[in-house]
Each structure stands twice: as C-alpha cells, then as structure tokens.
mmCIF file of the C-alpha atoms, coordinates in Angstrom:
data_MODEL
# 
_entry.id   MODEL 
# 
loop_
_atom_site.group_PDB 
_atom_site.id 
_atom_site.type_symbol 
_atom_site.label_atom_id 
_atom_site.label_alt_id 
_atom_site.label_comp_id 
_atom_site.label_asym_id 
_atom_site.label_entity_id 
_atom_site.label_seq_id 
_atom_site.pdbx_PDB_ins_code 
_atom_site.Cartn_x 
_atom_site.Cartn_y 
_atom_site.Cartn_z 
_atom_site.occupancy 
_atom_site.B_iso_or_equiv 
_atom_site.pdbx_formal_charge 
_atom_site.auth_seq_id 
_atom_site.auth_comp_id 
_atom_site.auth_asym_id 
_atom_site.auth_atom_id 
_atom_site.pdbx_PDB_model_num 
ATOM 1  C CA . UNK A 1 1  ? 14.601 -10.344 -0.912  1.00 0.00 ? 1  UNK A CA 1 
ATOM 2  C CA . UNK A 1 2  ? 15.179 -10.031 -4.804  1.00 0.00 ? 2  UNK A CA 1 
ATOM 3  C CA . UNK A 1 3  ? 12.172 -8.659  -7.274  1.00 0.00 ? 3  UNK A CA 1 
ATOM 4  C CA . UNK A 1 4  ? 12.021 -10.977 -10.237 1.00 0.00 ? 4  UNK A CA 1 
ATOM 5  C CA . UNK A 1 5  ? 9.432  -9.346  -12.319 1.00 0.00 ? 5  UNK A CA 1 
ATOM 6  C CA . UNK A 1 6  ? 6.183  -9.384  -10.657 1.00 0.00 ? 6  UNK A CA 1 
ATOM 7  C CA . UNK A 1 7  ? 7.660  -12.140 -8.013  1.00 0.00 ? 7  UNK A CA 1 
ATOM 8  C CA . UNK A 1 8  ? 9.430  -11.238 -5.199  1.00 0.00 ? 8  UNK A CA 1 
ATOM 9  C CA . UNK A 1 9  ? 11.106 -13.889 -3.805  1.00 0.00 ? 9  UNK A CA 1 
ATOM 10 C CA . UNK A 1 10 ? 12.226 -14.513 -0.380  1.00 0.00 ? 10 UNK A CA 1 
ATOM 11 C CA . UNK A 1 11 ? 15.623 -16.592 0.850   1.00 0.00 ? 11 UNK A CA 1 
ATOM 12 C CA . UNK A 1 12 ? 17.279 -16.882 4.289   1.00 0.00 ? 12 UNK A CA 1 
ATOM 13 C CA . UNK A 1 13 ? 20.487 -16.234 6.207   1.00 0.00 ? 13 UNK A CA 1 
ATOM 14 C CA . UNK A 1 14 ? 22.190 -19.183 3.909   1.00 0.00 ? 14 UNK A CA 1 
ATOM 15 C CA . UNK A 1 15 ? 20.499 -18.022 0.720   1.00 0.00 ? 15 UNK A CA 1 
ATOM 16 C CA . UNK A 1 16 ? 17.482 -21.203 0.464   1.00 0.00 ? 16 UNK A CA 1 
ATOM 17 C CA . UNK A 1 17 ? 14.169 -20.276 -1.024  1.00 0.00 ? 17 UNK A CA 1 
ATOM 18 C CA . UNK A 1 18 ? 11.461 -19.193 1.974   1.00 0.00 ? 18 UNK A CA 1 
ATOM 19 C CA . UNK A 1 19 ? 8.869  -17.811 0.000   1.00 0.00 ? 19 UNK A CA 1 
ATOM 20 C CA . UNK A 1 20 ? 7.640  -16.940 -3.608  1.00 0.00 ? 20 UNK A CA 1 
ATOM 21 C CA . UNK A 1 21 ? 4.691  -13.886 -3.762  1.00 0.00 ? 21 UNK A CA 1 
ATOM 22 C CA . UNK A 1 22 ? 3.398  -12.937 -6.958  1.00 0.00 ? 22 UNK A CA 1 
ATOM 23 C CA . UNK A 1 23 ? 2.960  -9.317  -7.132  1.00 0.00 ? 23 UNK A CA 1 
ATOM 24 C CA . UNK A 1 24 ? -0.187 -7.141  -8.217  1.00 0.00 ? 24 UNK A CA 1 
ATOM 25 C CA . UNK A 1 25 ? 1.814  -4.112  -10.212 1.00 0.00 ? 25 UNK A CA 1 
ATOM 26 C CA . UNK A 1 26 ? 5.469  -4.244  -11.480 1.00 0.00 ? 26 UNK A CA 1 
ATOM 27 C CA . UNK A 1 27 ? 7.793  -2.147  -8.444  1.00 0.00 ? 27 UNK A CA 1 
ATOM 28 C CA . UNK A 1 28 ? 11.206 -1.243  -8.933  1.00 0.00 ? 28 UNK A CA 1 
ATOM 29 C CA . UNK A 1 29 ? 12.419 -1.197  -5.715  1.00 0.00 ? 29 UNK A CA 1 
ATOM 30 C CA . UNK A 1 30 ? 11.571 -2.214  -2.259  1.00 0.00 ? 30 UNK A CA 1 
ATOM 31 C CA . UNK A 1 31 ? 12.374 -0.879  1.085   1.00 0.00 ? 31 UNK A CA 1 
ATOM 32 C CA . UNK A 1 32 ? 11.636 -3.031  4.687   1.00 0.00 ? 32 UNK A CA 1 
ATOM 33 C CA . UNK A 1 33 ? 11.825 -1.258  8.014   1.00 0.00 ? 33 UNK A CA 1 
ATOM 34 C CA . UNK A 1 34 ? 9.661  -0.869  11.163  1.00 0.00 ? 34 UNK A CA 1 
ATOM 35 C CA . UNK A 1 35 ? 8.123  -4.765  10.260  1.00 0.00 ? 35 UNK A CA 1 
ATOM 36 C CA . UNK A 1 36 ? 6.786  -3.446  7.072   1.00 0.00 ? 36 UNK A CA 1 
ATOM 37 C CA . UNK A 1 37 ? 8.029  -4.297  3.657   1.00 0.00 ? 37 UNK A CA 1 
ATOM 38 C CA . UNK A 1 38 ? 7.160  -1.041  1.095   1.00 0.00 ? 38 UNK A CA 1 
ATOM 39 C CA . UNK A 1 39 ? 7.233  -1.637  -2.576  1.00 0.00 ? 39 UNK A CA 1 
ATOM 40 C CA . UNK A 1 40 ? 8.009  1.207   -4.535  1.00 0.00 ? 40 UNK A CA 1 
ATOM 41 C CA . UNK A 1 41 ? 6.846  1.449   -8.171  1.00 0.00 ? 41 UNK A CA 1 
ATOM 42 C CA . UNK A 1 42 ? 7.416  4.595   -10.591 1.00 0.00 ? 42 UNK A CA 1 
ATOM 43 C CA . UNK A 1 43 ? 3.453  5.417   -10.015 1.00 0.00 ? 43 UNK A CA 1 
ATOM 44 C CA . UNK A 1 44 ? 2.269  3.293   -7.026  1.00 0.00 ? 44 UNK A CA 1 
ATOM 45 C CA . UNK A 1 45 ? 3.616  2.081   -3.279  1.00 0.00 ? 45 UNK A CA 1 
ATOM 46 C CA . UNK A 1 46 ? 2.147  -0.927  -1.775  1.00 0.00 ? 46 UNK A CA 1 
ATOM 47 C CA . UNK A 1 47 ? 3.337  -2.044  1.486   1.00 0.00 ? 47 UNK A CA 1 
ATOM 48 C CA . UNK A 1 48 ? 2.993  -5.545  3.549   1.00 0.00 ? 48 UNK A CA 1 
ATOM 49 C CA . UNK A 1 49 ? 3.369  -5.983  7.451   1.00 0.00 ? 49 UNK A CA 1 
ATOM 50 C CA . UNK A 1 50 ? 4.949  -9.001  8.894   1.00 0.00 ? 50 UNK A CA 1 
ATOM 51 C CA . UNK A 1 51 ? 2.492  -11.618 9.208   1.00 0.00 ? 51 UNK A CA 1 
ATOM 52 C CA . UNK A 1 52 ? 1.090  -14.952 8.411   1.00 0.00 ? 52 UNK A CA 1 
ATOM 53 C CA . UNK A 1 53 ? -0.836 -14.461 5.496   1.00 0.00 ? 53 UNK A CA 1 
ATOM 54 C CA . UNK A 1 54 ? 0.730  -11.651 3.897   1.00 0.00 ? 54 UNK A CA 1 
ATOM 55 C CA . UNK A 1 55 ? -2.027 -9.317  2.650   1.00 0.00 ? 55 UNK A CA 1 
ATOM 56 C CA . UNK A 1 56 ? -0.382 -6.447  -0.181  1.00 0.00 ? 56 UNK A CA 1 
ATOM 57 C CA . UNK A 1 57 ? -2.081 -2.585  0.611   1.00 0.00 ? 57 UNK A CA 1 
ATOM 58 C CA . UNK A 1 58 ? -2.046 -0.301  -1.687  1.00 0.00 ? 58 UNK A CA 1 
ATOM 59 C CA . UNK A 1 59 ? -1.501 3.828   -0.614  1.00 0.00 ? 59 UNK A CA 1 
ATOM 60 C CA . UNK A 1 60 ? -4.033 5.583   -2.525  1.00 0.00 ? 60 UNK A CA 1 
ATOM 61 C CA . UNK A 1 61 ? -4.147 9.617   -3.300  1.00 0.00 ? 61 UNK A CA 1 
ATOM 62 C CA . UNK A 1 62 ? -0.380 9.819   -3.949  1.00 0.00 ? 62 UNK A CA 1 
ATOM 63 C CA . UNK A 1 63 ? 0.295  12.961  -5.869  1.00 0.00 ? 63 UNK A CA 1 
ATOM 64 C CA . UNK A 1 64 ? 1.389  13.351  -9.544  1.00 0.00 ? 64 UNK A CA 1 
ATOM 65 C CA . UNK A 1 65 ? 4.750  12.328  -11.001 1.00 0.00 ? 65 UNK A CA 1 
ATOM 66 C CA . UNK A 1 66 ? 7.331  9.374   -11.049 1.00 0.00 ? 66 UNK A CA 1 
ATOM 67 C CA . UNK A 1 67 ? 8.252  8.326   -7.496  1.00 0.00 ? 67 UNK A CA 1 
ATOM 68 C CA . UNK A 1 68 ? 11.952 8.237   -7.396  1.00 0.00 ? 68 UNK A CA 1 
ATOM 69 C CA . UNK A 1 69 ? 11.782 6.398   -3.835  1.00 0.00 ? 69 UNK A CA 1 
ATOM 70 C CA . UNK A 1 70 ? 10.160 5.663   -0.502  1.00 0.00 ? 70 UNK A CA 1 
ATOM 71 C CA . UNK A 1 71 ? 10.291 5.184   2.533   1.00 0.00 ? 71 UNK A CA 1 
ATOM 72 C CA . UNK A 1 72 ? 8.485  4.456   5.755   1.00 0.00 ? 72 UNK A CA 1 
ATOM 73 C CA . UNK A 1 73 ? 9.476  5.115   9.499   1.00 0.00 ? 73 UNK A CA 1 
ATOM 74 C CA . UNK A 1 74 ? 7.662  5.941   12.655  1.00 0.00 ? 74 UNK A CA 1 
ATOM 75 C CA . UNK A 1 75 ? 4.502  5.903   10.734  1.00 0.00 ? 75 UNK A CA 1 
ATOM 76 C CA . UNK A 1 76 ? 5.194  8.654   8.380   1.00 0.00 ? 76 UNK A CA 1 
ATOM 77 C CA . UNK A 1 77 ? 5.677  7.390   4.665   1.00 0.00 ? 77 UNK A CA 1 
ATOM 78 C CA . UNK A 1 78 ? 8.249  9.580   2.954   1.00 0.00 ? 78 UNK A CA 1 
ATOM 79 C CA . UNK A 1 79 ? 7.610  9.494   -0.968  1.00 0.00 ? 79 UNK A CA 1 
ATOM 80 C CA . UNK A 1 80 ? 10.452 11.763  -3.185  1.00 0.00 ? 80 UNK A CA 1 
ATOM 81 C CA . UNK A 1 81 ? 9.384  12.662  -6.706  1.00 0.00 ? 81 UNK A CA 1 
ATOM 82 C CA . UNK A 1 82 ? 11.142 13.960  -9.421  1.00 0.00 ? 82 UNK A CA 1 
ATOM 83 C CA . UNK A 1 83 ? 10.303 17.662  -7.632  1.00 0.00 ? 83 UNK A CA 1 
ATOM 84 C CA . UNK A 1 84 ? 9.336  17.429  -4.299  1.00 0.00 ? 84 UNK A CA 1 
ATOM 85 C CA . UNK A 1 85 ? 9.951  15.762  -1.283  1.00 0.00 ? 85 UNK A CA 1 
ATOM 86 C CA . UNK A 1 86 ? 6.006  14.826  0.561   1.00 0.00 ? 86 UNK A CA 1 
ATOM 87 C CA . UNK A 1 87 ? 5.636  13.535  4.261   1.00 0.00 ? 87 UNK A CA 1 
ATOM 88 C CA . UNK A 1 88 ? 2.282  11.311  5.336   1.00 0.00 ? 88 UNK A CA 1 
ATOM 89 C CA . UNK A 1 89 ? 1.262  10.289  8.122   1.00 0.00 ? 89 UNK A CA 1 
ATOM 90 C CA . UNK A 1 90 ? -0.121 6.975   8.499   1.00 0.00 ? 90 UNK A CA 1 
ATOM 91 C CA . UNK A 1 91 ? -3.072 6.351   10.233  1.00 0.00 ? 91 UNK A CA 1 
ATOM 92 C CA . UNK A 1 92 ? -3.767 3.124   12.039  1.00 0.00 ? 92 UNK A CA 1 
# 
C-alpha cells in the first residue's frame, strides 16, 4: 500500500496495481492489522475493514493535538500525541 496524496493505492505480492481509493482527508501514515486498515492523519484517523465495498469510518471525539501515530489491536485504538499516550476501546 503506498499514499499518493489523497489516493492510496493498492499492488500485490509482484508489485501490479489492485486497487486505486481516493481518500476523504489527506493522512500521513497508515497502519493495517487485525483486518483493518487505519489511516492516520495529523488531526483525524479513519479506518476501513476488509471487505467488498470498502466503506472509510471516521473516529470522532479524538482529543486535542497533532497525532503523532496510531494504532489498532484487539479492539482498542491506541492514538499517541505530542503529550500523551490515550487507549479506546472500540465498540462493535
């Protein structure tokens, strides 16, 4: 997976093109475990399950301050800001 702007763009095992998704918001990073692909921006995360017909969530209620990185296992999102480390649990 490579972001390309607002694109992120999707290539197999021998590096041909699977799959182009235009983005809502521009992320700087993004993070895949437990079937779920988390996109990390400086003041947002969206996240996308495995599926069909991808559909991109948005977390709301994150607190104040650039997100420095993310990440989600066992349905607990872990989100590190510039000063402190917070711990959600994700509801189903």
């Amino acid at each position: 997976m490579v972001l390309d702007g607002q694109t992120l763009v999707t290539f197999d095992q021998f590096g041909n093109l699977v799959n182009k998704i235009n983005l809502p918001n521009n992320y700087l990073a993004v993070n895949y475990s437990s079937n779920t692909l988390l996109l990390i921006g400086e003041k947002n995360i969206s996240y996308l399950y495995d599926s069909l017909t991808p559909v991109i969530r948005t977390f709301s209620g994150l607190p104040d301050g650039k997100i420095i990185d993310a990440a989600l296992l066992n349905k607990k999102l872990y989100l590190l800001t510039e000063k402190k480390l917070f711990v959600y649990q994700i509801i189903d």
